[in-house]
N, C-alpha and C positions, 0 to 999 in steps of 0.2 A: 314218849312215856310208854314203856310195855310194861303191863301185868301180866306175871307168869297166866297160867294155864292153870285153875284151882283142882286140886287132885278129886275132888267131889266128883269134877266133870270126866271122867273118866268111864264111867258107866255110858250104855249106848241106849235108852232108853224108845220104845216103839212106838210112843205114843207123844205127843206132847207134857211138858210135866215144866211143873214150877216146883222148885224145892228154897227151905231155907236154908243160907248158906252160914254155916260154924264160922265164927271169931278165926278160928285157927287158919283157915285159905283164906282169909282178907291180905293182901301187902300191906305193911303198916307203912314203908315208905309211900306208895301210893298215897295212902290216906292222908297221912300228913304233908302233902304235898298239895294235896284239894285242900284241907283243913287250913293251909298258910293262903287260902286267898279270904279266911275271915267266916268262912262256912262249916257247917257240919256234916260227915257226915255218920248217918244212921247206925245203930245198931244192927236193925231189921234191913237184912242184907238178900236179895234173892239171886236164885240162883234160873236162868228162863231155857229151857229147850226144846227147839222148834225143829221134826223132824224130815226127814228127807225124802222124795217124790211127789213136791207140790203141798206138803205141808203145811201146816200152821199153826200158830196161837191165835183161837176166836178174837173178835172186837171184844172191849174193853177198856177199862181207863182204871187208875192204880186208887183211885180215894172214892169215897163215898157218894158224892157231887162230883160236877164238872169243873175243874179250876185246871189250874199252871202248875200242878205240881211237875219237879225235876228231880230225876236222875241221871246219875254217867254213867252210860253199861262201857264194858267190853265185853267184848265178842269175837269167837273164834269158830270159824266153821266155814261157807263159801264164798267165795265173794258176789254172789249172784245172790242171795237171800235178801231181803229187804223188810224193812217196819214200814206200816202204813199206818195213817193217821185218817180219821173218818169225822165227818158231821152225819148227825142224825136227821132224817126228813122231816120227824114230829118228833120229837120230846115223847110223847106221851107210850111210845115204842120200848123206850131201855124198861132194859129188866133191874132189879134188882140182884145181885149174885152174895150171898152172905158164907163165909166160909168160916170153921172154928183156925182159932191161931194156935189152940193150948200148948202146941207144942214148940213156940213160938216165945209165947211166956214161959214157960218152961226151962227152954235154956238162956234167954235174956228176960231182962227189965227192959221193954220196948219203951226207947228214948220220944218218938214220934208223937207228938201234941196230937189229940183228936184221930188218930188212926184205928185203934181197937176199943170197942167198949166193954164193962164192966162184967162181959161174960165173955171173954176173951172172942169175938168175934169180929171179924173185920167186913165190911162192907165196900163192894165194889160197883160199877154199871156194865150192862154187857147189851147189846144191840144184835140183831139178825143183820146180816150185810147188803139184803135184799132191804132195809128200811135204811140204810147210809150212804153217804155219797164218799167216795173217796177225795181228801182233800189233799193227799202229798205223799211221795215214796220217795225210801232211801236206801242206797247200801249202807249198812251199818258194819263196816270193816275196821274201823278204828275208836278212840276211846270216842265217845260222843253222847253231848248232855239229849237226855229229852224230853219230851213235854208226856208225863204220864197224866195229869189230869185229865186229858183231852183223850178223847176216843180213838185207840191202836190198835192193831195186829203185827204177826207178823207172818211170811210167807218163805218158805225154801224149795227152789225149782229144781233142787240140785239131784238129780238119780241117789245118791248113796252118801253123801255126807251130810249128817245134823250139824246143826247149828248149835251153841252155847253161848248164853248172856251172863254175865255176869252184872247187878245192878244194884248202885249204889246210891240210897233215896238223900237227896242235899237238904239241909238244914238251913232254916236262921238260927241265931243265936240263942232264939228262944222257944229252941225244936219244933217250931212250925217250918211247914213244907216251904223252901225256898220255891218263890216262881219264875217262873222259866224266863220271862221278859228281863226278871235281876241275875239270873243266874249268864245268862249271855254278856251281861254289860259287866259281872266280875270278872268272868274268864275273857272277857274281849282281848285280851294281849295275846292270850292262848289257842285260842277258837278260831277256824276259819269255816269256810262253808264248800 
């Protein structure tokens, strides 16, 4: 399964950035290819870039709380960049990170049960890395579900090429955040490790 390359990401940006990504660079083959195993996915589509000379995207986790939410990124950049996934030492350490969406609302109706409230605001948790423990790293060179409820980064060791995610948030039926334990046991024909 390749997704082209979204022409969005064609921009070389210096810094890390999360952008949302337009209806128009989604593959609708893609999608309806996730969509025939009985899932959803999201309007609210982002687009993730982690930039090059030991780079990163802070810790983090994509929902309000700590849960199972899933997405499928693709990703295009080195094959030496990796996601990391973290526990925190104390609980009592996440931060809060509350960011506006308006622009978000603006060009969609965000399909996503419980993701933004009533003043287009989305909330997320964010950790200092000096209060987490790392719990697992991966190359993320191919399409691959993964666990954003759960505390992530990401890192890029590569001199001079950035990294770009593409991430596409999976759905129940009843636009709640599929979790990642069901989303493994749909795609099991698909998925290997």
């Amino acid at each position: 399964m390749e997704h082209l390359k979204p022409a969005c990401f064609n921009e070389t940006p210096n810094q890390a950035k999360v952008i949302f990504v337009e209806a128009q660079y989604i593959d609708q083959n893609i999608k309806k290819w996730i969509e025939s195993f009985g899932v959803k996915v999201s309007n609210v589509t982002e687009g993730i870039y982690t930039p090059p000379a030991d780079g990163k995207v802070n810790i983090h986790n994509d929902t309000k709380t700590l849960s199972n939410a899933t997405k499928i990124n693709f990703t295009w950049g080195p094959n030496t960049s990796v996601t990391r996934w973290w526990r925190v030492k104390d609980k009592s350490m996440l931060q809060v990170d509350i960011t506006d969406s308006t622009h978000i609302m603006n060009a969609v109706n965000p399909d996503i049960a419980d993701h933004f409230d009533n003043n287009n605001l989305h909330s997320e948790l964010t950790c200092a890395e000096q209060h987490c423990v790392m719990m697992h790293e991966a190359v993320i060179d191919k399409p691959s579900l993964i666990n954003v409820g759960q505390l992530h980064s990401t890192y890029n060791p590569h001199k001079t090429e950035g990294r770009w995610s593409l991430c596409y948030f999976l759905l129940n039926q009843d636009y709640t955040h599929l979790q990642f334990e069901n989303a493994v046991n749909i795609f099991k024909e698909v998925a290997y490790e």
